[in-house]
mmCIF file of the C-alpha atoms, coordinates in Angstrom:
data_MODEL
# 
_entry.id   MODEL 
# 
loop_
_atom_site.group_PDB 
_atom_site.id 
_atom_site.type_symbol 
_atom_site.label_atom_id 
_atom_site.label_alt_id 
_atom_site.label_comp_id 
_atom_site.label_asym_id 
_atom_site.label_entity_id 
_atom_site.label_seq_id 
_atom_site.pdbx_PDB_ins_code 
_atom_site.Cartn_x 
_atom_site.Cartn_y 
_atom_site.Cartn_z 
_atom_site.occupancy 
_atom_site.B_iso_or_equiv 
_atom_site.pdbx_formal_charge 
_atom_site.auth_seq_id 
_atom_site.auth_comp_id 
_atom_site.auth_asym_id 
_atom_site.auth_atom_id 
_atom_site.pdbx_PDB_model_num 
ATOM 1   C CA . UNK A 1 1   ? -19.310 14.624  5.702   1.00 0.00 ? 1   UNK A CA 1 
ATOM 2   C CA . UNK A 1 2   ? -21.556 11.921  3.684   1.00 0.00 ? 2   UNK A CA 1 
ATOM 3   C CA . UNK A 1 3   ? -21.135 11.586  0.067   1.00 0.00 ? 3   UNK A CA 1 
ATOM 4   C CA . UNK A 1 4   ? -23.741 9.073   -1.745  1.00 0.00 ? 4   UNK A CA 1 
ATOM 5   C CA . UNK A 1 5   ? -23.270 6.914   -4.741  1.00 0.00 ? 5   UNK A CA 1 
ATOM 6   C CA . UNK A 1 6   ? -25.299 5.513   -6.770  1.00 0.00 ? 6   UNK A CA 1 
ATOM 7   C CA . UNK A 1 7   ? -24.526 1.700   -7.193  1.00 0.00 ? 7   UNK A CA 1 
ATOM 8   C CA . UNK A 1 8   ? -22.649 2.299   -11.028 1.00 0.00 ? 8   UNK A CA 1 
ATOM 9   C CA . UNK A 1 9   ? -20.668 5.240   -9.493  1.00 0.00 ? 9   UNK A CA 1 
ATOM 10  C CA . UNK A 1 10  ? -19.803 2.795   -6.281  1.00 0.00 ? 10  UNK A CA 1 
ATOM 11  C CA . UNK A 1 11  ? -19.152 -0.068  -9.280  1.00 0.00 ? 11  UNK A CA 1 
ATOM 12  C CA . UNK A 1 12  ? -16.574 2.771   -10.651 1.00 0.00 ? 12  UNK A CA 1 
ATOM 13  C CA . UNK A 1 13  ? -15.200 3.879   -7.123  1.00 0.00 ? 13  UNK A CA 1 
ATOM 14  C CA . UNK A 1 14  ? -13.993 0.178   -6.945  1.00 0.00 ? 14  UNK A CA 1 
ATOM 15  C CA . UNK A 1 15  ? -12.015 -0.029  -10.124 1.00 0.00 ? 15  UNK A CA 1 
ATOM 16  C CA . UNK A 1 16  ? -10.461 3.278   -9.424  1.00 0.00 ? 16  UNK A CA 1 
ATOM 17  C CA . UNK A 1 17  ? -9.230  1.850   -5.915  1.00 0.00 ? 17  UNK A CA 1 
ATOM 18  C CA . UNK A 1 18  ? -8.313  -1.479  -7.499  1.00 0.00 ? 18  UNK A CA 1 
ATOM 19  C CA . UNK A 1 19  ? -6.045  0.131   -10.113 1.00 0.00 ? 19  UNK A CA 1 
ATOM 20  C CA . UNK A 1 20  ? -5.069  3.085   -7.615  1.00 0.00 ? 20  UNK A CA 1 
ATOM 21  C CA . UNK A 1 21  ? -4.207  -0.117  -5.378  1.00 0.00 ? 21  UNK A CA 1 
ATOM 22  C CA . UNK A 1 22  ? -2.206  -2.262  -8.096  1.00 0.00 ? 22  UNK A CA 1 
ATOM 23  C CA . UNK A 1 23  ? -0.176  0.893   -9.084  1.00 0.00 ? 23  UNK A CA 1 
ATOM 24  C CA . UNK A 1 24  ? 0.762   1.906   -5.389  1.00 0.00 ? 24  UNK A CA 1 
ATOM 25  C CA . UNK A 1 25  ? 0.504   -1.346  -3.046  1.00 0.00 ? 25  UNK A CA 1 
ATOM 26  C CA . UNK A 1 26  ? 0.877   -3.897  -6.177  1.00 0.00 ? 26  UNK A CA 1 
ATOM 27  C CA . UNK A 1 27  ? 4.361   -4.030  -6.349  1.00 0.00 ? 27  UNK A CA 1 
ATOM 28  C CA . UNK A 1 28  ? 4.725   -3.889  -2.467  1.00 0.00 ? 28  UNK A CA 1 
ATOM 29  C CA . UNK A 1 29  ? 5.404   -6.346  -0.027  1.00 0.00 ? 29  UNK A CA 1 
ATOM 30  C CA . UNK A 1 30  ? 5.591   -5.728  3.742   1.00 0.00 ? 30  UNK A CA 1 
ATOM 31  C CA . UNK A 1 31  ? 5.812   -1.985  2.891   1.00 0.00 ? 31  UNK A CA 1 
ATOM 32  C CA . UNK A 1 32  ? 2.184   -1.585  2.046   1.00 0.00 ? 32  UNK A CA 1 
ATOM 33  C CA . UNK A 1 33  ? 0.773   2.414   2.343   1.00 0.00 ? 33  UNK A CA 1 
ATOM 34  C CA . UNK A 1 34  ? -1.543  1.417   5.151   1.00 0.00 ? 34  UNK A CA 1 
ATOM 35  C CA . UNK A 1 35  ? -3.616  4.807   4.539   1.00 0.00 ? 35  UNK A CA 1 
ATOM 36  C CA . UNK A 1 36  ? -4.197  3.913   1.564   1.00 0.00 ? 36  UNK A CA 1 
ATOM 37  C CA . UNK A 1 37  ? -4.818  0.247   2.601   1.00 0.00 ? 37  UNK A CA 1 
ATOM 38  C CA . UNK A 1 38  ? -7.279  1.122   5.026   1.00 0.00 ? 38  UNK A CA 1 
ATOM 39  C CA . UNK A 1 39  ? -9.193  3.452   2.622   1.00 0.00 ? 39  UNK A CA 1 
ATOM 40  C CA . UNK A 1 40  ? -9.402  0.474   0.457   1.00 0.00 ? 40  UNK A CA 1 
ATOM 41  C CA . UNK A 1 41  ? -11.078 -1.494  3.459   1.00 0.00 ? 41  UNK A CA 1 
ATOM 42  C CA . UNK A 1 42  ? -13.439 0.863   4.061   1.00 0.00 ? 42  UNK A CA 1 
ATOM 43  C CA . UNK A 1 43  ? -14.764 1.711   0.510   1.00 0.00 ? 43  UNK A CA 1 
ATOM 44  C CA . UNK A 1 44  ? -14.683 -2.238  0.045   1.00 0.00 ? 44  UNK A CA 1 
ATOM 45  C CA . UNK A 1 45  ? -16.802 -3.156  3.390   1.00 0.00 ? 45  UNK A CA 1 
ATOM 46  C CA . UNK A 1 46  ? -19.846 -1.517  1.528   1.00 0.00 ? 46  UNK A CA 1 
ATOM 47  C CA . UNK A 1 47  ? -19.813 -3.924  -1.385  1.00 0.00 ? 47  UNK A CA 1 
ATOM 48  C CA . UNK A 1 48  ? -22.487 -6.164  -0.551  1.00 0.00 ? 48  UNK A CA 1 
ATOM 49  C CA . UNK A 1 49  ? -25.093 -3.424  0.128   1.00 0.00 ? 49  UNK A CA 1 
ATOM 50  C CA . UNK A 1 50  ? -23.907 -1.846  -3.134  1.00 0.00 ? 50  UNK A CA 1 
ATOM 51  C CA . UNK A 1 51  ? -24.641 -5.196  -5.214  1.00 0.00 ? 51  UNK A CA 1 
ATOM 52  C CA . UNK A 1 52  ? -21.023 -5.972  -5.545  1.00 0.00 ? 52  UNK A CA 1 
ATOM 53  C CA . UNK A 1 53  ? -20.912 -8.819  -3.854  1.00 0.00 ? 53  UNK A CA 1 
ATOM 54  C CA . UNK A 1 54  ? -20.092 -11.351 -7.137  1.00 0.00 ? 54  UNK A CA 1 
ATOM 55  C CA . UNK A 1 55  ? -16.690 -8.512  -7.278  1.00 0.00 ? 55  UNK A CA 1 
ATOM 56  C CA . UNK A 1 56  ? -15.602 -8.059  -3.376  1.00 0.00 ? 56  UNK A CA 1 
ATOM 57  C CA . UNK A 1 57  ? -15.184 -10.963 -1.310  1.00 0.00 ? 57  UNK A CA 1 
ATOM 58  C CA . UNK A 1 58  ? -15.343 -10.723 2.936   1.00 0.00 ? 58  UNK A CA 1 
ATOM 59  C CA . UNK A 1 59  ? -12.428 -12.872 4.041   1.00 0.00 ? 59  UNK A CA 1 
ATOM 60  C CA . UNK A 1 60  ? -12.920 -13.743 7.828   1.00 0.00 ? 60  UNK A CA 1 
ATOM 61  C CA . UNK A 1 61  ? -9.577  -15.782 8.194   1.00 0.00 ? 61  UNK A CA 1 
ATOM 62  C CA . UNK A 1 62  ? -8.021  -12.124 7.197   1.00 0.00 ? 62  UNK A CA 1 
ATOM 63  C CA . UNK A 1 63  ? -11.152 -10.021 8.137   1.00 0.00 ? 63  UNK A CA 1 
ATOM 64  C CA . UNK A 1 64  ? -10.591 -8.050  5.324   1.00 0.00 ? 64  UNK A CA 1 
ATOM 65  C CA . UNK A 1 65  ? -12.274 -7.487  1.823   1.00 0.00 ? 65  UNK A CA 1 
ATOM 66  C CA . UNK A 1 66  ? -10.617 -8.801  -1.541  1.00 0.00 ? 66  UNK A CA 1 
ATOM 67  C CA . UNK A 1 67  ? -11.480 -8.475  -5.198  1.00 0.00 ? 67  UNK A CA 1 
ATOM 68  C CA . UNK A 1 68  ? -12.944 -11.953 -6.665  1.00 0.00 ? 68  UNK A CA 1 
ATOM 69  C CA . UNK A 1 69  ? -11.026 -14.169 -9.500  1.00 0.00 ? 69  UNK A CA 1 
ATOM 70  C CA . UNK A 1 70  ? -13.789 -12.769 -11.869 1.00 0.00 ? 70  UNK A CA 1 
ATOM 71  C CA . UNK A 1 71  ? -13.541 -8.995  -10.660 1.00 0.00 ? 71  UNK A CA 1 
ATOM 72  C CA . UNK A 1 72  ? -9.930  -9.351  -11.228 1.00 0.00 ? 72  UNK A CA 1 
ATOM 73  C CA . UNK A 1 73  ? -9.821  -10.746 -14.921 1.00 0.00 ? 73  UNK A CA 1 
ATOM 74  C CA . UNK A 1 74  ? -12.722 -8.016  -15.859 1.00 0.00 ? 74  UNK A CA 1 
ATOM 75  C CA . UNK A 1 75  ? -12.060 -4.918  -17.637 1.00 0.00 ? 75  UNK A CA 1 
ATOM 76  C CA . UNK A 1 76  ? -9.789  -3.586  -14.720 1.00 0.00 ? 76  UNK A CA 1 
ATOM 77  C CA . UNK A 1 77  ? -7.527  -6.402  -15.765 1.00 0.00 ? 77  UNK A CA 1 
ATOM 78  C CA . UNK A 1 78  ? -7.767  -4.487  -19.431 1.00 0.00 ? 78  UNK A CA 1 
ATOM 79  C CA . UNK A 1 79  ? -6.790  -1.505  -18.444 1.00 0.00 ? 79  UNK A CA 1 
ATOM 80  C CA . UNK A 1 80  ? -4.057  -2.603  -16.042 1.00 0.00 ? 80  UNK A CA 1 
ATOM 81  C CA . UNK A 1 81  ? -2.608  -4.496  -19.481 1.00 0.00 ? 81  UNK A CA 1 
ATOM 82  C CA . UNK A 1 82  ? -3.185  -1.518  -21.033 1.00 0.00 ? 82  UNK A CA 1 
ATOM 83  C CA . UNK A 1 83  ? -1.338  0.651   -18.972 1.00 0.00 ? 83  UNK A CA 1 
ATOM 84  C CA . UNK A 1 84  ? 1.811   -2.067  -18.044 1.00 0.00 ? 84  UNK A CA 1 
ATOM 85  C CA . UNK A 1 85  ? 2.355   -2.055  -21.980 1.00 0.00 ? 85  UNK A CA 1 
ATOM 86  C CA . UNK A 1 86  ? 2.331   1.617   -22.625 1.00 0.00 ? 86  UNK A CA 1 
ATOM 87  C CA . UNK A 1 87  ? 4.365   2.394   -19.392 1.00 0.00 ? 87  UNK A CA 1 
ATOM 88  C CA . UNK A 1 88  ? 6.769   -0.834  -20.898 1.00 0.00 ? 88  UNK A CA 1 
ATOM 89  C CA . UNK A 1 89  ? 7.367   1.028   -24.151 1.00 0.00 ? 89  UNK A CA 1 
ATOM 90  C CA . UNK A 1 90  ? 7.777   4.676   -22.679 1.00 0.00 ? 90  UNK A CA 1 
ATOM 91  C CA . UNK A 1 91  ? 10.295  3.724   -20.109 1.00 0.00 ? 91  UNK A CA 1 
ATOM 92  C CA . UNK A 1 92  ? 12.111  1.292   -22.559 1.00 0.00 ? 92  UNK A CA 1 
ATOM 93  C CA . UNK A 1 93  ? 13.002  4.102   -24.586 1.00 0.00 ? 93  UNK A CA 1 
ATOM 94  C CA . UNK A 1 94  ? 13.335  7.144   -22.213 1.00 0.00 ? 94  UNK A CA 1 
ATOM 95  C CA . UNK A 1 95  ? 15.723  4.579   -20.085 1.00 0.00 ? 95  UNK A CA 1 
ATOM 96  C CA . UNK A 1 96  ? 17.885  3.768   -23.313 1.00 0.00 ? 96  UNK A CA 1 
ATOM 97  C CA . UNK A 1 97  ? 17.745  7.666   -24.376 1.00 0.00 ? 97  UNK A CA 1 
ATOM 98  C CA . UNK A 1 98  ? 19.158  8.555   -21.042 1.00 0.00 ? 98  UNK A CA 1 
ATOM 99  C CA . UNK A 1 99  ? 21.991  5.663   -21.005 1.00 0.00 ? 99  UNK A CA 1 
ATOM 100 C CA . UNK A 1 100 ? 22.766  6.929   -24.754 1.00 0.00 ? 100 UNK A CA 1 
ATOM 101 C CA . UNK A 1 101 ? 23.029  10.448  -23.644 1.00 0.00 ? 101 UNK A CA 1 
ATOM 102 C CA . UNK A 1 102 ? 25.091  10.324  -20.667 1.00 0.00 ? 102 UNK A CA 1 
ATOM 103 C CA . UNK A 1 103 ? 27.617  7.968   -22.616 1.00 0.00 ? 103 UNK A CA 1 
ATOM 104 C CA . UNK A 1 104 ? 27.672  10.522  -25.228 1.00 0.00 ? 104 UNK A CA 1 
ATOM 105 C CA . UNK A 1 105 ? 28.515  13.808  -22.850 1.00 0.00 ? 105 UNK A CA 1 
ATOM 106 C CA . UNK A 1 106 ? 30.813  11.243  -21.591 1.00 0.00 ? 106 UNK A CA 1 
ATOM 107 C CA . UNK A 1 107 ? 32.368  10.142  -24.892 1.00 0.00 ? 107 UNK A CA 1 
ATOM 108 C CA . UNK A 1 108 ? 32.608  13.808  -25.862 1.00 0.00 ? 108 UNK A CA 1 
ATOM 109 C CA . UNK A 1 109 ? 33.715  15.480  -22.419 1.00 0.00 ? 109 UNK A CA 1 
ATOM 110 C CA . UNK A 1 110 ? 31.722  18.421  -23.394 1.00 0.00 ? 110 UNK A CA 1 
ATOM 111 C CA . UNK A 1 111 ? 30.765  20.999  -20.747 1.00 0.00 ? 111 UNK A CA 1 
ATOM 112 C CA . UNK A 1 112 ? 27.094  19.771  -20.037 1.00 0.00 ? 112 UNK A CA 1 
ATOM 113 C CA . UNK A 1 113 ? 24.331  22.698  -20.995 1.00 0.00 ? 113 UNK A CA 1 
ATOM 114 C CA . UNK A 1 114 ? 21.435  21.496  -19.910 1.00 0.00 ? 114 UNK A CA 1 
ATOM 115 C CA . UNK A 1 115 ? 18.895  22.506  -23.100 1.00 0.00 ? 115 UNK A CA 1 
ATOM 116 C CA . UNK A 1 116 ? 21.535  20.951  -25.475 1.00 0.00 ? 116 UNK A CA 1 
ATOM 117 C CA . UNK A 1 117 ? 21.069  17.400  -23.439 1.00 0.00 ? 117 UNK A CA 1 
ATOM 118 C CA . UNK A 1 118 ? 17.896  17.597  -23.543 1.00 0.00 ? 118 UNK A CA 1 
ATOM 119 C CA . UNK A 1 119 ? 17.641  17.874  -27.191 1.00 0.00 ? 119 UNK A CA 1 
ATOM 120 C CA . UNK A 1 120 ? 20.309  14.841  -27.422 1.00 0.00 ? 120 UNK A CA 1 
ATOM 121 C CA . UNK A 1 121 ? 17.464  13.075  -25.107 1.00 0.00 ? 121 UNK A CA 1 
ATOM 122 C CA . UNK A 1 122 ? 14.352  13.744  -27.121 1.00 0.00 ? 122 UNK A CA 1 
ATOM 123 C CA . UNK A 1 123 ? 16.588  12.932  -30.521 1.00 0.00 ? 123 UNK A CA 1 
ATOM 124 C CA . UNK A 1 124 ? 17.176  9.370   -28.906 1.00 0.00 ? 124 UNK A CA 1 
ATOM 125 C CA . UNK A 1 125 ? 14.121  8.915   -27.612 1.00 0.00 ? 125 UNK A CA 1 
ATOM 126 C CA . UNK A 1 126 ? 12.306  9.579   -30.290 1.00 0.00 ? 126 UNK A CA 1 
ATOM 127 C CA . UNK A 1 127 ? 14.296  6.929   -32.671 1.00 0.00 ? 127 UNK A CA 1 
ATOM 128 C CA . UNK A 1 128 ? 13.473  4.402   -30.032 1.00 0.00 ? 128 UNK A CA 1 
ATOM 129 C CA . UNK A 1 129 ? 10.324  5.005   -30.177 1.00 0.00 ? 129 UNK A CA 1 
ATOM 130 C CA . UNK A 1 130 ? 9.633   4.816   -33.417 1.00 0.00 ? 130 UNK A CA 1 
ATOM 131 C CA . UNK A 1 131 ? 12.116  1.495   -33.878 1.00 0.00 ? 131 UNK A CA 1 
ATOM 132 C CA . UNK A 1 132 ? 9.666   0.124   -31.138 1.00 0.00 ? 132 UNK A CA 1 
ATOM 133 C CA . UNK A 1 133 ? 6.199   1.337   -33.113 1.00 0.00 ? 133 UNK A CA 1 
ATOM 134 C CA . UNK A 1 134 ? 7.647   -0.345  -36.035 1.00 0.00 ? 134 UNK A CA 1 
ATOM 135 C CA . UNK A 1 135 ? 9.742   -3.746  -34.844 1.00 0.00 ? 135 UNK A CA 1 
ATOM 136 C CA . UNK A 1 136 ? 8.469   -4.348  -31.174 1.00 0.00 ? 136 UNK A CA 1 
ATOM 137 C CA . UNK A 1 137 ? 11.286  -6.296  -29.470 1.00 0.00 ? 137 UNK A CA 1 
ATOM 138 C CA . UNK A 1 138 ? 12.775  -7.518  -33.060 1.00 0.00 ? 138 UNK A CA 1 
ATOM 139 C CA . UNK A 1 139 ? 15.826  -5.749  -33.052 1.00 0.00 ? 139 UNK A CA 1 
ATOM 140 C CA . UNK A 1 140 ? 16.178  -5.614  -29.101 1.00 0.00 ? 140 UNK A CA 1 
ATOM 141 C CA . UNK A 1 141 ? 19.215  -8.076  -28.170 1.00 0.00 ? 141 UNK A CA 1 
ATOM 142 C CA . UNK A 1 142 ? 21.510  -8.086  -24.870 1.00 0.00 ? 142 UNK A CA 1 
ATOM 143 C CA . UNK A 1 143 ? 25.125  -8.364  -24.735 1.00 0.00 ? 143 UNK A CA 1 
ATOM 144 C CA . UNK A 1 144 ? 26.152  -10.623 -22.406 1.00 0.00 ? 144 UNK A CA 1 
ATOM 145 C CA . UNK A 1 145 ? 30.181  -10.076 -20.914 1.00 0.00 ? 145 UNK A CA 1 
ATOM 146 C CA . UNK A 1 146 ? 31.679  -13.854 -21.145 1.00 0.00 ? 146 UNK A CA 1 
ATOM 147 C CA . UNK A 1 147 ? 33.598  -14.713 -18.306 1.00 0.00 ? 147 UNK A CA 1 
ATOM 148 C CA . UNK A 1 148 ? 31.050  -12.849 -15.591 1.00 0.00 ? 148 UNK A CA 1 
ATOM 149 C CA . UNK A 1 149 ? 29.113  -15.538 -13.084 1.00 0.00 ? 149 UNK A CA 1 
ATOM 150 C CA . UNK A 1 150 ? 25.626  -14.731 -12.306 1.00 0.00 ? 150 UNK A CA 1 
# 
């Protein structure tokens, strides 16, 4: 199969592998998804004949393709920001709605039923959320136990 691009839709292509990449391999170290990986390569080895050469980078010491400083701090950087702080402020909230919960099914011993935690859930989550919309990290402190050695 051959698919053809036109140099802005090979421009996109990039950025969508870039974030795909940061979101999957980012946070990885020796556990990289080589399929993934070698996609990357491959779409990447046709940068310079797409005009992309200022944004993908040949590397012959690791004969492999990399984004360039400047790719990297362009609007893919933006989004990636954009994302890490939304994703920061949904899981903040749906991680202290669920620790809330479960203490309270605890507290109360009640026989779980599975609609009424949920409801507990979104009712917690929901007054996080908004205390985030309105205060940010204002009102966010950690208790630390004295006596315990990191």
């Amino acid at each position: 199969m051959k698919i053809n691009f036109t140099k802005k839709q090979y421009r996109s292509l990039i950025d969508l592998i870039h974030l795909g990449d940061m979101v999957v391999n980012g946070i990885r170290t020796d556990d990289t998804v080589e399929e993934y990986e070698e996609l990357r390569e491959y779409i990447y080895s046709f940068a310079k004949q797409m005009g992309q050469e200022d944004n993908i980078k040949y590397d012959k010491e690791y004969d492999r393709h990399f984004e360039t400083r400047e790719y990297e701090s362009g609007k893919v950087q933006e989004y990636i920001e954009d994302y890490d702080d939304e994703i920061f402020w949904t899981e903040l909230a749906s991680r202290l709605a669920t620790r809330d919960t479960q203490k309270l099914i605890m507290l109360t011993g009640e026989i779980s039923d599975k609609d009424e935690d949920l409801k507990k859930y979104w009712s917690r989550e929901d007054i996080y959320q908004k205390e985030f919309e309105e205060n940010g990290l204002r009102n966010v402190s950690v208790k630390f136990n004295k006596g315990k050695k990191s």
